[in-house]
N, C-alpha and C positions, 0 to 999 in steps of 0.2 A: 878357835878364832884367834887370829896373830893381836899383839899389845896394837898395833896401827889399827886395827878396825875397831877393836874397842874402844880406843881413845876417841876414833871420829862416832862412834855409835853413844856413846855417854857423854859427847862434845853436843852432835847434833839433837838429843834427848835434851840435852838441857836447857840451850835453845826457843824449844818448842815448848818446854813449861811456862815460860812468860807467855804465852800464846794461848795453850792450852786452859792457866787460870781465867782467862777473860769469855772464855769460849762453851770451856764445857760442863754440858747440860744447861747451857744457858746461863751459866754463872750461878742458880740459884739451889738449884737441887742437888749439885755433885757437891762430896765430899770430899775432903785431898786424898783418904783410899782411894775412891774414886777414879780422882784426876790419876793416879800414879799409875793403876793398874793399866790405865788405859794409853803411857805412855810405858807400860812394858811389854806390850802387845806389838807396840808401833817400834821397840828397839827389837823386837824378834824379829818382826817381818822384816827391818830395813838389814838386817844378819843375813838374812836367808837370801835378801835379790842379792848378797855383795855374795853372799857362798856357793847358789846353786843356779842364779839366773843365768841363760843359756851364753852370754856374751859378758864381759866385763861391764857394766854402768856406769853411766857417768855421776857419783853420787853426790853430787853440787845439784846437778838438775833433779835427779831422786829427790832430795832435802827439798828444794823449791819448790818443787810440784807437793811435796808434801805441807809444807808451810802455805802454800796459795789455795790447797782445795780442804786444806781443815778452818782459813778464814773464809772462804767462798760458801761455805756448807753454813753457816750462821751469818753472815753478811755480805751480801754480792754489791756489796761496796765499799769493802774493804779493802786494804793493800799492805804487803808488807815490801816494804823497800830495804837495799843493802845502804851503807853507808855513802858510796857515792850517788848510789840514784835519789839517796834522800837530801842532801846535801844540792844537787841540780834541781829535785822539786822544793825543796826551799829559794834557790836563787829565784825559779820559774815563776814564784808566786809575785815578788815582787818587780816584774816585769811585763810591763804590756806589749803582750803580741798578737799576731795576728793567728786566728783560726779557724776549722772547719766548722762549727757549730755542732757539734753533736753534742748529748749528751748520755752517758755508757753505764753499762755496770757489767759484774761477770757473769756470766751465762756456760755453763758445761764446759768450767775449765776457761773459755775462750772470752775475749770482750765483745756483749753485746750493747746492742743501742735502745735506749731508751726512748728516744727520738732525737728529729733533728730540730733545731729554732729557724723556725718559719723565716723566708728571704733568704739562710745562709748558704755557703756552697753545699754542704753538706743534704741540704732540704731541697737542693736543687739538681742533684744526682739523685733523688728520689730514695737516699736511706731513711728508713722506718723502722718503727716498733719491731718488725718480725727476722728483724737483718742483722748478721754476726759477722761481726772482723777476724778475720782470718790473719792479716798479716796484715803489716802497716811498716810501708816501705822496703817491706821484702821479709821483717822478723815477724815471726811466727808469733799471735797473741797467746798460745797455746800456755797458761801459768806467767804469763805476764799481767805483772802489779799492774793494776787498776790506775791508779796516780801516774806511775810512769808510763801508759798506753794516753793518756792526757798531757802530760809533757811530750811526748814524741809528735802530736796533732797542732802543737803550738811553733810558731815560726815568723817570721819576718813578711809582712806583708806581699803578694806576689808571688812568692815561693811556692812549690807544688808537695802534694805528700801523695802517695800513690797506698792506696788501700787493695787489700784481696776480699770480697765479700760474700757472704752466704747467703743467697735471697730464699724465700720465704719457696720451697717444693720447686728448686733448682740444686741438682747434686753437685756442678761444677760453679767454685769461685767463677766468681766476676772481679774481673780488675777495675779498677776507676783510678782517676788523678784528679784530684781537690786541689785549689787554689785556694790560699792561705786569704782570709781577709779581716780584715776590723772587725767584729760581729756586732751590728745593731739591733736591739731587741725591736718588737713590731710596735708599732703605738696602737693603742685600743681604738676599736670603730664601734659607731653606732647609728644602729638605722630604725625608724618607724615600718610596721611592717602592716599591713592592714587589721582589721576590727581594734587601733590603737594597741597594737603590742610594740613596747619596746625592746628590740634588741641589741646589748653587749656582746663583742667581742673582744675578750683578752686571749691571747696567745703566747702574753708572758709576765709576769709579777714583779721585773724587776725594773730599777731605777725607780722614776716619777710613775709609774703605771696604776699604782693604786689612787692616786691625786686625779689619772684620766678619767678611771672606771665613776671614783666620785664626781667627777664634773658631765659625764656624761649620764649617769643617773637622774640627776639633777636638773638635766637640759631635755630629756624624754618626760619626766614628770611636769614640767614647763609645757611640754608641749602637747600636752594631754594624755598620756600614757595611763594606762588602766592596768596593765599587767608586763611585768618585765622575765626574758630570757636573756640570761647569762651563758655563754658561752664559752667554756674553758677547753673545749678541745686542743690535744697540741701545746697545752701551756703547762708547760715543764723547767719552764726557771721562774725564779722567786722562792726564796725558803721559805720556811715554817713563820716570820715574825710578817712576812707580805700577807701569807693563809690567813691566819689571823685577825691582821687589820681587813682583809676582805670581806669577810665573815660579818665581823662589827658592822657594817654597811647597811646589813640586811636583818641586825639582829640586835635587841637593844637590853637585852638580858640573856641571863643565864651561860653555862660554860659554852667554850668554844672547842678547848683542846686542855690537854696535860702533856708534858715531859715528864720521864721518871726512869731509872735506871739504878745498875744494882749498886751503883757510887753515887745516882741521883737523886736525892730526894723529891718527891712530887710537887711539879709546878703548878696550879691551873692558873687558866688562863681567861677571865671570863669578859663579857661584852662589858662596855661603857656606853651608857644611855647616850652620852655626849656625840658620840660616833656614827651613829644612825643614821642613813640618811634616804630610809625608804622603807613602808609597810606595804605596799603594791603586793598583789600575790606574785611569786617569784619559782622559774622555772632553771635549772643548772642542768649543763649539755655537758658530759664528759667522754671520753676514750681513752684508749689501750696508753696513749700518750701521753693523757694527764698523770702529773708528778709532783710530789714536793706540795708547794706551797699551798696551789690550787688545790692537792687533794683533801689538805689540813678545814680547806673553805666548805668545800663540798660537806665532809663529813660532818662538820659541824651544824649546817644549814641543813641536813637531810635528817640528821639525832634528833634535832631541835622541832621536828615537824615546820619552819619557816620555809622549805620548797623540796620539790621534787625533784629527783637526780634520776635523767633520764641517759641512759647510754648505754656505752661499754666498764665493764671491771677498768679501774685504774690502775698505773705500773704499779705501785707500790713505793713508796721514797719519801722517808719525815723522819728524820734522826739529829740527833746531835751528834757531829763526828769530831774525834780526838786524835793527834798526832800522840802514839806513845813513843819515846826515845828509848834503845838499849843501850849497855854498854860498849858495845861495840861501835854506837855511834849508825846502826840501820834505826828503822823504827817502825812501827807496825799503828796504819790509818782505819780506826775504825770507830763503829757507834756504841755511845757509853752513856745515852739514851735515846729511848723513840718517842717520836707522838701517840699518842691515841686517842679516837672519836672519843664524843661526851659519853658509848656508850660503853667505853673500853677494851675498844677493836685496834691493834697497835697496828697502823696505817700501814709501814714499811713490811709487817707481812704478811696483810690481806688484799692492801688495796683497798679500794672503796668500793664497793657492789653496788650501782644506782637502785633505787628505789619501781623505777622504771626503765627495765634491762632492753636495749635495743642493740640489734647486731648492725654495727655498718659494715657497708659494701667494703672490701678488702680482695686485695690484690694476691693471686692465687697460682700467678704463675709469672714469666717475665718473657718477654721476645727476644732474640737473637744478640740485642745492643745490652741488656741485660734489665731492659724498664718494665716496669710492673707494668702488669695487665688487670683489667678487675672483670672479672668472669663470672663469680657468683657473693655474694645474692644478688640477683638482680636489680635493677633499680631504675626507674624512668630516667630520661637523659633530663638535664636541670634542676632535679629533687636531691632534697637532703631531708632523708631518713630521720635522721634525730632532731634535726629542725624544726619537722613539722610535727614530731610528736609530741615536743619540750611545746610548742604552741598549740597543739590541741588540750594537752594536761593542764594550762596554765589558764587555759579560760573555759575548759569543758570538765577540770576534773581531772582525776586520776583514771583508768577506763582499766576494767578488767580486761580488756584485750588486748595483751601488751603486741605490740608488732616486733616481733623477733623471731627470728630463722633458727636461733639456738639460744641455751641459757647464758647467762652472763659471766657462766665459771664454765664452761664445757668440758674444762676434764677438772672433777672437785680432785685430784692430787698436788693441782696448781697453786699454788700459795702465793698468788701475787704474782710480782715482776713482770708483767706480760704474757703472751701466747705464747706456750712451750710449741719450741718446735720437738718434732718428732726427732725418735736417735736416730735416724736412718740420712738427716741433714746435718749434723754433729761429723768434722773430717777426723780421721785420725792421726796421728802423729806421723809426719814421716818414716820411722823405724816402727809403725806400729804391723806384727806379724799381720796376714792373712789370715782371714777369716773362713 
């Protein structure tokens, strides 16, 4: 091996040790033999693609791809940025722009979506849970930082961004062009529904939204409500301190949540009598889309026996995330602790599993222009599956007969984040050989 590969092979090793300490084995069980052995593995192999791999590599993107999938493989919402891209996501932050409304994490190497926020352009191109960006503006997501695939979706009001997409048992990208907009979150609804059930809709946690959910609780028990369903489908903004106050709503003791991490010492976080503002029997509706804050609600409110979680598994998403600075001036964005249920299930990599597992109808192929179709499970035209279940459980019980087409983990290898899609819808790199 010439002194130039050594230098960039004990350059980019070392590197990767700042990385490596927060990462491996979870931080808790590896030892720095450990750690080292495992970054002299990783300086053979990066030896061998510079000495025998068939072409010359480009070892900038080798290093990248190796830095994005050893943070990906512990936290698919993490990023590591160089110094100018951190430096542009620091301006970005203190800038209001306009955007497509998604919200992403990494998904095999590539950026997927979490969901979109209800109304935005993005939820109106019909991107979902099951759909993975391919390119965003023509660059390839393929090891591109997390943070900066979110500064790139951010722009000037009107402006267009043009996305490549992966839909859900479609092998060819779909292109789309999003217009850039303001993103207003949805305000909460509420309706009487008959034998007096109330129901809530939130579809987002953030801003005044928890002041709505309280005032509209408030005004179904006013108006004679015997049993209330909550509705969180789809609501994937609002952090952990919205989950929280949610929670407190429905629950006037005992824990809610804990933060804890390997620098964190354990938070809990428990109800205020004061905060209550309803003993009603209480039903929570969630999906593939519920995230963050509403997951924090849920879990709480289902550990607690105060109601029943009737739906789909959740993404997965309740961390405390950290910008770390290097010398160099990049910096590397990740979680440096998670939530977990009262029952000490760490949300971000289970999800929440409802208590009452219901498969919704989901979209299983897409037509020509590239819009989802929904084909199976079947379902009466003007029915909602989980609606009517969260109201049968909330005034008949819990019913040994759950209605579901499949379980609510269908492949147990899945830890969270959504519906893995199969390898076979995963693209490969353009220089990637034949198979």
């Amino acid at each position: 091996m010439t002194r130039r590969i050594k230098y960039f092979v004990a350059s980019t090793s070392t590197c990767l040790v700042f990385v490596l300490l927060f990462g491996a084995m979870r931080g808790k069980s590896a030892s720095p033999e450990d750690t080292y052995r495992h970054l002299a593995v990783y300086t053979e192999v990066l030896s061998r693609i510079k000495s025998d791999y068939v072409e010359e590599p480009d070892m900038k993107s080798v290093t990248l791809g190796a830095l994005n999938g050893l943070l990906e493989s512990i936290d698919p919402y993490a990023s590591y940025l160089n110094a100018d891209q951190y430096k542009q996501w620091l301006k970005s932050k203190d800038e209001h722009k306009a955007d497509v409304g998604l919200i992403m994490s990494k998904k095999f190497g590539y950026v997927g979506i979490v969901d979109s926020i209800p109304g935005s352009p993005a939820a109106k191109a019909g991107l979902t849970t099951t759909d993975v960006i391919e390119t965003i503006n023509g660059i390839a997501t393929r090891d591109m930082p997390l943070a900066f695939a979110q500064l790139l979706l951010k722009g000037d009001p009107g402006t267009t961004v043009e996305l490549g997409v992966l839909r859900f048992r479609k092998p060819e990208p779909t292109k789309l062009t999003l217009t850039r907009a303001i993103i207003e979150y949805p305000a909460v609804t509420a309706k009487m529904l008959p034998d007096q059930v109330g129901l809530i809709q939130a579809a987002s946690l953030e801003g005044s939204r928890l002041q709505e959910v309280a005032a509209k609780v408030e005004d179904l028990q006013k108006q004679g409500a015997k049993d209330l369903v909550l509705d969180l489908r789809h609501c994937a903004t609002g952090g952990p301190e919205q989950g929280e106050q949610l929670a407190n709503l429905f629950m006037d003791k005992g824990l809610i949540t804990y933060s804890e991490g390997q620098k964190v010492q354990r938070h809990d976080i428990t109800a205020d009598p004061a905060n209550d503002r309803s003993h009603l029997p209480l039903a929570v509706i969630v999906d593939r889309g519920t995230a963050n804050g509403a997951e924090i609600a849920a879990a709480a409110l289902m550990d607690d026996k105060r109601a029943e979680v009737v739906g789909e598994r959740t993404y997965g998403d309740a961390s405390i995330r950290k910008a770390i600075t290097m010398d160099d001036g990049s910096a590397v964005i990740l979680s440096v602790a998670k939530y977990y249920s009262p029952s000490g299930k760490a949300i971000q990599d289970t999800g929440v599993t409802p208590s009452v597992p219901v498969q919704e109808a989901e979209p299983v192929s897409v037509d020509d222009d590239g819009n989802p179709q929904t084909l199976e499970p079947q379902q009466p035209t003007g029915q909602d599956l989980l609606l009517n279940k969260a109201v049968e459980v909330v005034t008949k019980g819990k019913s040994a007969d759950v209605v579901s087409n499949s379980s609510s983990n269908p492949n147990p290898q899945d830890k969270g984040h959504g519906p893995l899609l199969t390898p076979l819808n995963v693209p490969k790199p353009a220089n990637a050989p034949p198979q």
